[in-house]
N, C-alpha and C positions, 0 to 999 in steps of 0.2 A: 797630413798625419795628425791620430787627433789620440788623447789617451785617456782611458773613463771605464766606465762599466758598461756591458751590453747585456743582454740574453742568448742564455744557450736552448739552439733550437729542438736540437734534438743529440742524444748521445747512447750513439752504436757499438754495440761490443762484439767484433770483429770473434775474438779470442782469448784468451784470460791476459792474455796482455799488450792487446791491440786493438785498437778502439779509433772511432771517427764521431769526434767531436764539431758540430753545425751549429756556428756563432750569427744572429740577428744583428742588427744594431750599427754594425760598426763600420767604418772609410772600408770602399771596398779598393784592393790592391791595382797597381798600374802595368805592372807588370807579369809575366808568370816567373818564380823566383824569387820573389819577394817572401819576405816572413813577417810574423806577428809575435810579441815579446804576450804569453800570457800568465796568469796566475786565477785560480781560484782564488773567490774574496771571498769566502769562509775560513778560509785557512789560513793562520800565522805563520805557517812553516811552511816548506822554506821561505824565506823573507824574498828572495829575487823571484822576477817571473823568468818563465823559461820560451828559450825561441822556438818558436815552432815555422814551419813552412808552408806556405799553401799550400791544397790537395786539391782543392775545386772551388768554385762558384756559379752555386746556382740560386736561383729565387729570391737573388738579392743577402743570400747570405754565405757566412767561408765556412767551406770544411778544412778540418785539419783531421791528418792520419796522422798518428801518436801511440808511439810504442813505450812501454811504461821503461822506463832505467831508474827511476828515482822516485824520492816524496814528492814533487812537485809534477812529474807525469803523473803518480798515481793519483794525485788529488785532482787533478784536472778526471780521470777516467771515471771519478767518484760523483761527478756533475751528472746532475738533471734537468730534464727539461723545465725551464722558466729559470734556475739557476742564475745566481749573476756568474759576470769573467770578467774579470779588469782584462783590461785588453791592449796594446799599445801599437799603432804602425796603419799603415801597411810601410815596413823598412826595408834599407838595402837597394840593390841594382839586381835587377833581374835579368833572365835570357831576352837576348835581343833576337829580332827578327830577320835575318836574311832575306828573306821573302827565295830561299832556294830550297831543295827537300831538304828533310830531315831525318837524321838516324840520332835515336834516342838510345839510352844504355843506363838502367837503372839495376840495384843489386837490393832486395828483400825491401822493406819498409822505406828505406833508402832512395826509394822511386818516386817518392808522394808530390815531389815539388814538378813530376813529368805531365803527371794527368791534366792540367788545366796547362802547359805549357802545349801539350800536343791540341788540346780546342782550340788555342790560339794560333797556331801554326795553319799557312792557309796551302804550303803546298804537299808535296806526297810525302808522308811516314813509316819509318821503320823503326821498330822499338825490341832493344834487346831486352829481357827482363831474366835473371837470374834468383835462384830463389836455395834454401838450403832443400826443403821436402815441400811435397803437394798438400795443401793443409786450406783453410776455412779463408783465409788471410790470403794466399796466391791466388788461389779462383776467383776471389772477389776480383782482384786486382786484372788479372785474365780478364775478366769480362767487364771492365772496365775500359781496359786500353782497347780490348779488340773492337769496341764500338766505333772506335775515333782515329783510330791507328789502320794504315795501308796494310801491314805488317806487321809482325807478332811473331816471333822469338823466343822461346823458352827452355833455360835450363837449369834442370834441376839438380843438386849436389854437386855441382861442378863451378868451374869460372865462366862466368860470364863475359870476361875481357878474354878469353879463348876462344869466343864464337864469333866475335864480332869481324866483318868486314870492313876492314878499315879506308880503302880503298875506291868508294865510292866518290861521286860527284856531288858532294850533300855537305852537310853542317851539321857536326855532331855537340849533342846534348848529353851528359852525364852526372850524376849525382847516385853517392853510396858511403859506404866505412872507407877511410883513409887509406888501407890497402890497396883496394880497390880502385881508388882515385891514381893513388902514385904509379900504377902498373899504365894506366890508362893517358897519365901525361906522358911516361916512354911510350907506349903503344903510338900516340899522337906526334912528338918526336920523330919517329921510324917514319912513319910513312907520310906524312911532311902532312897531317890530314887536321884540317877547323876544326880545333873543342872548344866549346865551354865548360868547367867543370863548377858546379856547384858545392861549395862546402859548409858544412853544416858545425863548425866550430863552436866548442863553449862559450858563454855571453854572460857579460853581468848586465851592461847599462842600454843596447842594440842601438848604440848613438855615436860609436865610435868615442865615448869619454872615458872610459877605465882600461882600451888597449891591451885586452885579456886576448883577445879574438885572432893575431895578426898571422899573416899567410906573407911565407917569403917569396917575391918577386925580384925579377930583373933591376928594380926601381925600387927595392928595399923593401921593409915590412911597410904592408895595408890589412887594412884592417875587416873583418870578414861581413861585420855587419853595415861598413859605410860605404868604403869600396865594393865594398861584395854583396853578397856570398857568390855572385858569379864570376868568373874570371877565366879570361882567354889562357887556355894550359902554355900557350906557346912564351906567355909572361912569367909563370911559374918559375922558383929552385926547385 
């Protein structure tokens, strides 16, 4: 884990406010599910860097998918290529490997941490992808997963934790908005079925030192960026 400045390789504007940002330079991650603590270093404001999750690696360098909610996404979308990014990580516990199939279930932007978890997956994929409308952002993602994925799934306007087969012989992966997650730890409950669910909680320090992050378990609060952000649902409150 190492924390400093890199170069940003290149930075994609998806849609006015979804963007794929491709960082040089920096420890590339061990797991898929891991996140990176960034900040634009032109920028004073905000003063914390913000977690972001990996979306891919390639060519020796990490994308992150990054949907703007704040100053601190917006200023990272405002990066250019040669750009510095303080950078910090690769942090956290990421999805672990079964070595058994897998059925993935991501909800709009929500998905980003799946794409480099499904390259890493060595056996067969099914991947649910939920989306609000068909827009510049979902086709990309479309034609992303379908490269690498057995299966491909897609609904629009709808729940995505409504389509899914729970039922299978596999090992399910999930990451989305809090909703979406809590329907999916009962869904995982009901039918007695392997989740991990990825949670993408607020962060000040991505060290587990300021305890802003914590997710109620069986075994009391842990913390999202130390213990986590992945975590067996069958552990969850």
């Amino acid at each position: 884990m190492e924390y400093g400045k890199v170069r940003v390789k290149s930075n994609y504007k998806l849609s006015d406010g979804v963007f794929i940002l491709s960082a040089e330079g920096a420890e590339l991650p061990k797991q898929a599910g891991q996140f990176y603590m960034l900040k634009a270093s032109d920028f004073s404001e905000p003063f914390l860097p913000r977690p972001i999750s990996v979306f891919d690696v390639r060519d020796g360098c990490v994308d992150f998918l990054i949907e703007v909610v704040g100053k601190g996404t917006q200023a990272l979308m405002s990066l250019k290529a040669g750009d510095e990014l303080e950078m910090f990580g690769a942090l956290g516990n990421g999805f672990p490997d079964e070595k058994r199939d897998a059925v993935l279930i991501g909800g709009g932007t929500g998905c980003a941490p799946l794409l480099y978890l499904a390259k890493t997956l060595g056996k067969r994929k099914t991947i649910y992808l939920g989306f609000n409308q068909r827009d510049a952002v979902s086709d990309y993602l479309l034609e992303r997963f379908d490269g690498i994925c057995d299966k491909v799934v897609v609904i629009y306007g709808g729940f995505v934790t409504e389509d899914v087969i729970y039922s299978e012989d596999a090992v399910y992966y999930a990451c989305g908005r809090e909703a979406m997650m809590k329907v999916l730890k009962q869904k995982a409950d009901d039918f007695g079925t392997k989740m991990y669910l990825s949670y993408g909680n607020r962060m000040a320090c991505g060290v587990g030192a300021c305890v802003c992050c914590v997710v109620k378990t069986v075994d009391g609060n842990k913390r999202a960026c130390k213990e986590g952000p992945v975590f067996d649902s069958r552990l969850l409150v």
